[in-house]
C-alpha positions in Angstrom: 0.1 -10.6 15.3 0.1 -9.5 11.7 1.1 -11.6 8.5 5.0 -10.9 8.2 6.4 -11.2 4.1 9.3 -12.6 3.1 12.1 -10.3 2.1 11.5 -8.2 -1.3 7.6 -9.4 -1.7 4.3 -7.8 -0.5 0.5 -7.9 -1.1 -2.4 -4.8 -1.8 -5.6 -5.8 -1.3 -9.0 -4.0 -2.0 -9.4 -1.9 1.6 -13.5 -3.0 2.6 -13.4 -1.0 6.0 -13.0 2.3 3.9 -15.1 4.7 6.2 -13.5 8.5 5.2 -12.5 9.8 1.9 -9.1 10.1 3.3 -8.9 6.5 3.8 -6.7 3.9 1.6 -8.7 2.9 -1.1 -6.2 -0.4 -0.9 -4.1 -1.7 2.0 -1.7 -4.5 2.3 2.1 -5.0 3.5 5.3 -5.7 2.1 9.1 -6.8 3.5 12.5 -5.1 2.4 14.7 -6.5 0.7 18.1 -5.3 2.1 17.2 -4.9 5.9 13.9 -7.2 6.1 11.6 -4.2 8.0 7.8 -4.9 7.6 5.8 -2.5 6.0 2.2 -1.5 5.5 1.6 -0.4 2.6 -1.6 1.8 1.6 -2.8 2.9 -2.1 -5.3 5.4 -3.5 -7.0 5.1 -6.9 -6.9 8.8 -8.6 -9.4 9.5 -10.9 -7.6 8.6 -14.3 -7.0 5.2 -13.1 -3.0 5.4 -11.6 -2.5 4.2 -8.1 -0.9 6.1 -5.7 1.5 4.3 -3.2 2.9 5.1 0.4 4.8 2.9 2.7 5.4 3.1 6.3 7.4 1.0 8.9 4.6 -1.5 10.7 3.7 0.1 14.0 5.1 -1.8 17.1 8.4 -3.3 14.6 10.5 -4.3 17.5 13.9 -4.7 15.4 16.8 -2.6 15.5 17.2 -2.2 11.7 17.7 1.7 10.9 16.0 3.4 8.1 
């Protein structure tokens, strides 16, 4: 079972099973604020330095909360 956030906070952490270019450089999770779905989160370091973001429901969320 995965680590579930309380609403409106989240952690990114350095991703160390990186094996493909296309791979997260950074991975982590997060919980929303208004309807309390977990998230994964995954970010990729471009090559001045900014971070790019995406967020995606956690597989296997059981809850009914639309999106």
């Amino acid at each position: 079972m995965a680590f579930d956030h309380k609403p409106g906070k989240g952690r990114l952490f350095r991703n160390d099973y990186k094996k493909a270019e296309k791979h997260p450089d950074k991975k982590g999770g997060c919980c929303c604020p208004e309807c309390e779905a977990q998230l994964d989160v995954g970010g990729w370091e471009n090559e001045d330095g900014s971070l790019y973001i995406t967020l995606q429901r956690r597989r296997g969320a059981y809850d009914e909360t639309p999106f």
